[in-house]
C-alpha positions as CSV (number, residue, x, y, z in Angstrom):
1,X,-15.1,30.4,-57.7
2,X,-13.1,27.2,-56.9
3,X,-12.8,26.2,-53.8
4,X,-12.2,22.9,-51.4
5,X,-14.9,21.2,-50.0
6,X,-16.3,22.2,-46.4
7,X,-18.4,20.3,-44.0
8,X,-20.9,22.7,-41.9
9,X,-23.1,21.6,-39.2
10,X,-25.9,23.8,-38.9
11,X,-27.9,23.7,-35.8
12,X,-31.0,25.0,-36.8
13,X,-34.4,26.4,-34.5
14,X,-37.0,25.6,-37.1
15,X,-38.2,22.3,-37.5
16,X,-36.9,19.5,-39.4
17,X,-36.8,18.6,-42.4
18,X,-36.3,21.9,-43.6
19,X,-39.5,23.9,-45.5
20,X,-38.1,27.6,-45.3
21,X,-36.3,28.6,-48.3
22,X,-33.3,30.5,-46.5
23,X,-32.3,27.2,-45.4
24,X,-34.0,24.5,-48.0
25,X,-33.2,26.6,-51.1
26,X,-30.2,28.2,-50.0
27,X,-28.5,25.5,-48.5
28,X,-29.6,22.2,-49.8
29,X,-29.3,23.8,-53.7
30,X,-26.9,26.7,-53.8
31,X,-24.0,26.0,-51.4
32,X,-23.2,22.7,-52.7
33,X,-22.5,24.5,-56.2
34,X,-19.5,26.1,-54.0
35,X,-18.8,22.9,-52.4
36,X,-20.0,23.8,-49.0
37,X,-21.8,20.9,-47.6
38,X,-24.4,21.4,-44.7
39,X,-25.2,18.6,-41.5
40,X,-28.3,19.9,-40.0
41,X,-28.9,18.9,-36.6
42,X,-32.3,19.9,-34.7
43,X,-35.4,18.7,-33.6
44,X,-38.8,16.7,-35.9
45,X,-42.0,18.3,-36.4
46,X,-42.1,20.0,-40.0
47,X,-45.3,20.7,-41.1
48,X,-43.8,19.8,-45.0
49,X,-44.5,16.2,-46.3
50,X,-41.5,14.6,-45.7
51,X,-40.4,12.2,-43.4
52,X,-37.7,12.3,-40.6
53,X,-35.4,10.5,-43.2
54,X,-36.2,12.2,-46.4
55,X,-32.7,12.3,-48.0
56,X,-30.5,15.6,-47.8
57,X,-28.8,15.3,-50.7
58,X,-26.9,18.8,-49.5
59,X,-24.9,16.5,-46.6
60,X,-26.5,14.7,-43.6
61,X,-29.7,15.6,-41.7
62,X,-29.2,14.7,-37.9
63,X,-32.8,14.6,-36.3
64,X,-32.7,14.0,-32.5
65,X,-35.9,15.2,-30.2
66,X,-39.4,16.6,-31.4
67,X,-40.7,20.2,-30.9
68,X,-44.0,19.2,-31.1
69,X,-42.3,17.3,-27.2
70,X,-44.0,19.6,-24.1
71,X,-39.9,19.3,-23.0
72,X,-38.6,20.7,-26.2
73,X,-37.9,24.2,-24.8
74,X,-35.5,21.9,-21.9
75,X,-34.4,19.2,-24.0
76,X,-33.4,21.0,-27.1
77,X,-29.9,22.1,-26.5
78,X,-29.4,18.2,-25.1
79,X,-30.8,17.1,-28.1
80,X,-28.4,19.1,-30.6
81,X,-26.0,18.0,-28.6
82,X,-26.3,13.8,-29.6
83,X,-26.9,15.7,-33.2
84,X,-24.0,17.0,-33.5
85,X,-22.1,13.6,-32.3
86,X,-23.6,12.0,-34.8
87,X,-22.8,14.9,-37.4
88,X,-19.5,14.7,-36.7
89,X,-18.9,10.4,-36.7
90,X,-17.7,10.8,-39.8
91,X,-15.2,13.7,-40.1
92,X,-14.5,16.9,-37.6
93,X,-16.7,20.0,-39.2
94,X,-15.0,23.2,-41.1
95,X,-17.4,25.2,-39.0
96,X,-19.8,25.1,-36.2
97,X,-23.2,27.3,-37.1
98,X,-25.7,27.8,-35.2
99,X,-29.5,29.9,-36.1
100,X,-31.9,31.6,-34.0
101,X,-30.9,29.6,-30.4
102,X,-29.7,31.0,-27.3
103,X,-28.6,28.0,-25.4
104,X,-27.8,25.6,-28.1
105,X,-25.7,28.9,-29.7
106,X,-23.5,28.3,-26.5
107,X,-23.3,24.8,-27.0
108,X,-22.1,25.5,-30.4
109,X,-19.4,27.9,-29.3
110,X,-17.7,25.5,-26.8
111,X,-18.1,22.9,-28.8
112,X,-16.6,25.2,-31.9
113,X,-13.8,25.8,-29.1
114,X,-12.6,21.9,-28.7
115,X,-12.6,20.9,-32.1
116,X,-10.8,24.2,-33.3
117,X,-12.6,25.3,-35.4
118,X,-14.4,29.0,-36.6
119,X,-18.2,29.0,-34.3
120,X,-20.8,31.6,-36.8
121,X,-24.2,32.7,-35.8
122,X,-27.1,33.3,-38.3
123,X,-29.5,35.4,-36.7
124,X,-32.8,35.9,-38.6
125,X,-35.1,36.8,-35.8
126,X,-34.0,39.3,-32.8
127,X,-35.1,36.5,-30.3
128,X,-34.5,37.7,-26.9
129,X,-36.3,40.9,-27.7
130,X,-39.3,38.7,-29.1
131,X,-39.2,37.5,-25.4
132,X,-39.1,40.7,-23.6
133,X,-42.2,42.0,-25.7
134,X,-44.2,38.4,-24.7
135,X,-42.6,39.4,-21.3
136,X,-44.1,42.7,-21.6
137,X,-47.4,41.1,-22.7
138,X,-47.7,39.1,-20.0
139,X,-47.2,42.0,-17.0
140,X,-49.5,43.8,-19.0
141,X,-52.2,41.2,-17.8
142,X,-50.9,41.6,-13.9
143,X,-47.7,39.9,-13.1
144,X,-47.3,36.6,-11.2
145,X,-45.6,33.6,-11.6
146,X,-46.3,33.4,-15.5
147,X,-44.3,36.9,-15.7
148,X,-41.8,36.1,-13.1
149,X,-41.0,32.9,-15.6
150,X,-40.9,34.8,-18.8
151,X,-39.2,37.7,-17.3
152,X,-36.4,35.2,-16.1
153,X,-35.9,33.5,-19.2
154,X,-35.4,37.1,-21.2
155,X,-32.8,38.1,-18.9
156,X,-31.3,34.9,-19.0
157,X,-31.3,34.6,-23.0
158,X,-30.0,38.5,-23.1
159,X,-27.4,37.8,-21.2
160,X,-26.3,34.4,-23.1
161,X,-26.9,35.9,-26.8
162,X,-25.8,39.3,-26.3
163,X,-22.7,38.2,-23.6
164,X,-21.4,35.0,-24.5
165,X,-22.8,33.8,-27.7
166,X,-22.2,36.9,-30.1
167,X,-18.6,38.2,-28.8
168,X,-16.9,34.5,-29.7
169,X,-18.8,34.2,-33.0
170,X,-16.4,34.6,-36.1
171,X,-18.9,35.6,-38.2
172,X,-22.5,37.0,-37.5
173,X,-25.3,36.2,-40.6
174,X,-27.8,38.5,-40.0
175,X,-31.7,38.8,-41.7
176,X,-30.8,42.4,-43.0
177,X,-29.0,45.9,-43.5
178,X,-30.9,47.1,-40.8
179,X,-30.4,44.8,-38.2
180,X,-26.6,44.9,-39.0
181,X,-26.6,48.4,-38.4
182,X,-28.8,47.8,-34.9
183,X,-26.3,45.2,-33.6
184,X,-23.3,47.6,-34.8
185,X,-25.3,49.9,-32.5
186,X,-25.0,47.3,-29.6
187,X,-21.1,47.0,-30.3
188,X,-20.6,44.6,-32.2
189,X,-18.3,44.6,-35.3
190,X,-20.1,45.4,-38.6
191,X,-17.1,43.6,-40.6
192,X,-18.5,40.5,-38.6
193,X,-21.4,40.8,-39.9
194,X,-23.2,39.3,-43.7
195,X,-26.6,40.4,-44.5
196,X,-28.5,38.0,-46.3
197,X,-32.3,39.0,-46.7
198,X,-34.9,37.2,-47.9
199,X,-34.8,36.0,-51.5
200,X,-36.4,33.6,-53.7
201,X,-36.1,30.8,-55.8
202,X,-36.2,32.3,-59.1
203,X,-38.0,29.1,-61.4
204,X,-40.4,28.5,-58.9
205,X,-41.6,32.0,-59.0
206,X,-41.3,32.1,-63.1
207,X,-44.8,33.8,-63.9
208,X,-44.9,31.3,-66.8
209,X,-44.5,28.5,-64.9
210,X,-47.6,29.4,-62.1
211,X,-50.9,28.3,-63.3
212,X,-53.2,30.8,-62.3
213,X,-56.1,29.9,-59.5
214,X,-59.7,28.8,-61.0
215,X,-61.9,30.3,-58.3
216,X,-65.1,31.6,-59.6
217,X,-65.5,33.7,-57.0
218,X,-62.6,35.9,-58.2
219,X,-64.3,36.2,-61.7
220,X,-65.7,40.3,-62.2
221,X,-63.8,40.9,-59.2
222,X,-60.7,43.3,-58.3
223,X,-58.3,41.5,-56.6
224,X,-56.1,42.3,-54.0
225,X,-53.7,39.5,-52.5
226,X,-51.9,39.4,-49.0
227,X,-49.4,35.9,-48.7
228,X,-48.6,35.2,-45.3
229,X,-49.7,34.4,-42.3
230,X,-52.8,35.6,-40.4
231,X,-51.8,36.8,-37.0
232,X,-52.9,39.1,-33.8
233,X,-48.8,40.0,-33.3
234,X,-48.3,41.1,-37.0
235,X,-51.8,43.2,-36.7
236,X,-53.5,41.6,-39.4
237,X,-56.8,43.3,-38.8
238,X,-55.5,46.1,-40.6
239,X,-55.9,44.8,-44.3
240,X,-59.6,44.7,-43.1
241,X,-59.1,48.5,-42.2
242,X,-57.6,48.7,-45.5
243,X,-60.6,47.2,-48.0
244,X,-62.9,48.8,-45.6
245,X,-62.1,52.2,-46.9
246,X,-61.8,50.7,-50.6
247,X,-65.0,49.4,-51.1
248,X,-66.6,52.5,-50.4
249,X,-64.9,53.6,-53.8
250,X,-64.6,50.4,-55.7
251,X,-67.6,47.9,-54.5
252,X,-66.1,44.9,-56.8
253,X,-62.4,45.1,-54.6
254,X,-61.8,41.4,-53.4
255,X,-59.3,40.8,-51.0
256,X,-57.4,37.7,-50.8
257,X,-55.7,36.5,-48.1
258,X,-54.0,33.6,-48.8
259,X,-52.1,32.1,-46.1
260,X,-53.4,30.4,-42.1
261,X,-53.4,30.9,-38.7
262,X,-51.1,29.6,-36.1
263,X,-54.1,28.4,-34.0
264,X,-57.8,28.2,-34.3
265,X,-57.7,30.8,-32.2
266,X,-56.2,33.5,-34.6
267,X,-58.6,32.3,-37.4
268,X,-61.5,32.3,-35.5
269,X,-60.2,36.5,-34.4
270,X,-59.9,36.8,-38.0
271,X,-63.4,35.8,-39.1
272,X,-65.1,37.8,-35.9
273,X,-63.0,41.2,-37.5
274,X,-64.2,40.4,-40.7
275,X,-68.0,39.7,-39.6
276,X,-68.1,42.2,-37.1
277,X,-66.8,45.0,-40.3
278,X,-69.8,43.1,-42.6
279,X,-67.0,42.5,-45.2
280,X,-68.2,38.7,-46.2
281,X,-68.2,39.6,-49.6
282,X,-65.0,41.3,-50.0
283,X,-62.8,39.3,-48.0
284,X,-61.8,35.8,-49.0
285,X,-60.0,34.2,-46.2
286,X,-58.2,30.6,-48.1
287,X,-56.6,29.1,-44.9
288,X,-54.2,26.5,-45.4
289,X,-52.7,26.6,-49.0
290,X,-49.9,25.0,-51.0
291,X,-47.1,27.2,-52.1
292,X,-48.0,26.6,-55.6
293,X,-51.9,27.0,-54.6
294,X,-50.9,30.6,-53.3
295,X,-49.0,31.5,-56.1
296,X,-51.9,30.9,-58.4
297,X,-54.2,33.4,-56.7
298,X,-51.6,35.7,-56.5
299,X,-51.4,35.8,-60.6
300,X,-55.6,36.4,-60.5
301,X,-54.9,40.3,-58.2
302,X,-54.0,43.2,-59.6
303,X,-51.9,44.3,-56.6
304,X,-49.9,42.7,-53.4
305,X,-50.2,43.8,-50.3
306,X,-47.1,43.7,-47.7
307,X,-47.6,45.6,-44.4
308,X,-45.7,44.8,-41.5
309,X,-45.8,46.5,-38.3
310,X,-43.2,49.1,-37.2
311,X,-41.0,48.3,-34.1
312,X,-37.8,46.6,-32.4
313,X,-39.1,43.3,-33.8
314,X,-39.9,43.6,-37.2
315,X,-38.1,46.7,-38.2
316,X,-34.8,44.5,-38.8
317,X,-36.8,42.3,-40.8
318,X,-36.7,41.3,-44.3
319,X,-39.9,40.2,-45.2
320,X,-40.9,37.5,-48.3
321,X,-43.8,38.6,-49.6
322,X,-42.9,41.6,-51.6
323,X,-40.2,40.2,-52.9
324,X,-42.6,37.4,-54.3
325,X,-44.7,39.7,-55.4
326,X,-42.4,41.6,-57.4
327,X,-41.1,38.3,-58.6
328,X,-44.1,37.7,-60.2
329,X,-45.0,40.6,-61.8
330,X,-47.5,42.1,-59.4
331,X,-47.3,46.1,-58.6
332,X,-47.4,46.0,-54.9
333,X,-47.6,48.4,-51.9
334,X,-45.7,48.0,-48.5
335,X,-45.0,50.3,-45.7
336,X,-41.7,51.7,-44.6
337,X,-39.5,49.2,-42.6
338,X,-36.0,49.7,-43.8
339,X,-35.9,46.9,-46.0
340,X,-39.4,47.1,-47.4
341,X,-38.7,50.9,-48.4
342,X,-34.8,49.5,-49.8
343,X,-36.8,47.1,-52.2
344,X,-39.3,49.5,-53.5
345,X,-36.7,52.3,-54.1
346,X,-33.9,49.8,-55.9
347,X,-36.9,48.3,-57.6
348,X,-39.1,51.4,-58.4
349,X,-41.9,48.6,-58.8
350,X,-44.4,49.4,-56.3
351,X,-45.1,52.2,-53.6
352,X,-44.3,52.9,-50.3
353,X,-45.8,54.3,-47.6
354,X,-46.9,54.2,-43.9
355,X,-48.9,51.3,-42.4
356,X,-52.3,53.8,-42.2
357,X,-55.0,52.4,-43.7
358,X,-55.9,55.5,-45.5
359,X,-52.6,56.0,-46.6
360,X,-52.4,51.8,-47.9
361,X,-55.9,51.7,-49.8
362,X,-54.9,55.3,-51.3
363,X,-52.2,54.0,-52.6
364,X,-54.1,50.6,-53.4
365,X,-56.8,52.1,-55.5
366,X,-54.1,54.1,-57.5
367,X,-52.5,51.2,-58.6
368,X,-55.4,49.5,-59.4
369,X,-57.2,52.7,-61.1
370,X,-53.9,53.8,-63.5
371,X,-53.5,50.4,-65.2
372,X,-50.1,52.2,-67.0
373,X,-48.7,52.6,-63.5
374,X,-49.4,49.4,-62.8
375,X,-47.9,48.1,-66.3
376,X,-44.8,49.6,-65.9
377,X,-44.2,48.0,-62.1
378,X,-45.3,45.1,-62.8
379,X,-42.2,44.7,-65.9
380,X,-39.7,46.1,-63.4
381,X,-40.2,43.9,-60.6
382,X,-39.1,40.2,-62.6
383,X,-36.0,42.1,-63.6
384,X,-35.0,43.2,-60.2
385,X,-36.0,40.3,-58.5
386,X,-33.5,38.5,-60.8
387,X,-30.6,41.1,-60.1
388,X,-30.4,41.1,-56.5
389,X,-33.0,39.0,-54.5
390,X,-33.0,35.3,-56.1
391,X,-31.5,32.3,-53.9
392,X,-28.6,31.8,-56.5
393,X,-27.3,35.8,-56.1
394,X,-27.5,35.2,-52.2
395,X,-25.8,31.9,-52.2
396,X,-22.7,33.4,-54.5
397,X,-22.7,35.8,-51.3
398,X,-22.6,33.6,-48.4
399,X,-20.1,31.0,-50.3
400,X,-17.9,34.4,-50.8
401,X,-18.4,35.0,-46.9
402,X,-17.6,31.7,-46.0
403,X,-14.0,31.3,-48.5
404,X,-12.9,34.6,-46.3
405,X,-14.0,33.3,-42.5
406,X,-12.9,29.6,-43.1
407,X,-9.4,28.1,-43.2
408,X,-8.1,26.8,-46.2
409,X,-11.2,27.8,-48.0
410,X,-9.3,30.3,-51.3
């Protein structure tokens, strides 16, 4: 596909310089192979090595404001203002785009507006509900003037995302098929919408190319892995429920979770559950890990683990980990939100079922106990990864998207 050369600036939520793959994969490697080049603008405070002016060889990285700033929440929108003036010094933008903000998504649309050009939205989180459930949190507790304040601001940002923002986007990228269809449900235009889930980057999770962990404390063991984040909100305590009910049939399971906390706080709520269930010896909590670090203890299990938790927030989802898993050869087991089942029933390289944790270490100590089972998922999984769910199959879809919503783009 040949096209001309387009300039995007991308006002992004997450911190800069960029660490998630759906933006550092996808756009700083595969859209400049279709000649779409990216200006990010947004605020500092990656948790990644780099520096404020690590080089973005994919176009310009416009840094202004840091979220780590007790004003961010204010200042942002002002912020990506001054960054996209400096993103456009050099030459007016093919396309405003703007991810995952409510105010700074109206910004982009009337800024879109006076240069004349197409405004797009990328939503990859439903944020304004994320705020009515911390609203809801909140009154739970009694309501006050903490409520009062987060009950504002999620009737402010529904109105903003769901009235102005949305209706004068061109083009909607969204996380999923199912949260396509749930904003169809709202109104909105499914042919506005591309879904663009999760994905990976295909040499990085080469099983050849991952040197496996050396931890003697896995030695004799069965491993089980979860990657990802510990976290009160995503329910973590339930993969203790789940190796609970395992040991009592296989005393050698191990369960690895690889991944941290957001706070101190989280982790410490992790260790108490784990404590308080006596499950020291069959729980190996890592903390903090390098991608690469992660990887390697995933190639030491014998199974992944993926649950997320059922609702408005995470039902539209389209979560990483079991597509990493299946990149890397490892039979997994995930529960049913939509795109989690989608996977394992394109894939046919793991099992599906509700997040009980009968029904998870069932299905856990089936894969580990039928070793063909597990064989033939764990050959299927590389093959479908590589089919549909690597960065350079999603990229050939969003460059497609972009040659039909741009101007002079065929």
């Amino acid at each position: 596909m040949r096209n001309k050369p387009c300039s995007i600036a991308f006002i992004v939520r997450d911190p800069l310089p960029p660490v998630r793959a759906d933006v550092l994969t996808l756009f700083g490697a595969e859209m400049p192979r279709y000649g779409v080049h990216t200006e990010l603008v947004g605020q500092s405070g990656s948790a990644s090595h780099g520096h404020s002016d690590d080089p973005w060889r994919a176009g310009g990285m416009h840094l202004v404001g840091s979220l780590k700033s007790r004003f961010a929440s204010v200042l942002s929108p002002v912020w990506d203002l001054l960054g996209l003036l400096r993103a456009g010094r050099g030459a007016r933008p093919d396309c405003i785009q703007v991810r995952d903000k409510i105010a700074s998504g109206l910004l982009g649309r009337c800024a879109a507006a006076v240069l004349g050009v197409p405004f797009v939205y990328w939503m990859s989180f439903p944020i304004v509900e994320g705020y009515e459930v911390r609203r809801d949190e909140i009154g739970a507790r009694g309501k006050g003037l903490k409520w009062l304040a987060h009950a504002l601001r999620a009737a402010a940002s529904r109105f903003v995302v769901y009235r102005l923002v949305l209706p004068g986007a061109r083009h909607i990228f969204v996380q999923s098929e199912a949260m396509a269809d749930w904003l169809a449900a709202k109104g909105y235009a499914r042919s506005r919408m591309t879904a663009v889930p999760m994905g990976v980057d295909a040499e990085l999770f080469d099983r050849g190319r991952v040197e496996p962990a050396v931890d003697a404390r896995l030695d004799g063991r069965r491993v089980v892995v979860y990657l990802g984040r510990v976290a009160q909100a995503r329910k973590s305590d339930f993969l203790l429920d789940v190796v609970e009910q395992l040991r009592q049939a296989m005393p050698e399971v191990l369960l690895v979770i690889a991944g941290d906390a957001p706070s101190e706080d989280e982790m410490a709520w992790m260790r108490a559950g784990i404590a308080r269930r006596r499950l020291e010896e069959h729980v190996l909590l890592t903390g903090w890990l390098t991608q690469r670090s992660a990887l390697g203890y995933a190639l030491r299990a014998e199974v992944g683990l993926s649950p997320i938790p059922r609702g408005e927030l995470y039902d539209v989802s389209s979560p990483t980990k079991l597509v990493e898993y299946l990149a890397l050869g490892l039979p997994s087991v995930a529960n049913d939100i939509p795109d989690q089942a989608l996977v394992v029933a394109q894939s046919g390289a793991g099992l599906c079922v509700p997040m009980e944790a009968g029904a998870f270490a069932d299905a856990t100590r089936r894969l580990l106990e039928d070793r063909a089972l597990a064989a033939e998922f764990a050959l299927r999984g590389p093959a479908y990864v590589r089919s549909h769910r690597t960065y350079a199959i999603l990229g050939r879809i969003v460059a497609e998207t972009y040659t039909k919503i741009l101007p002079d783009r065929k």
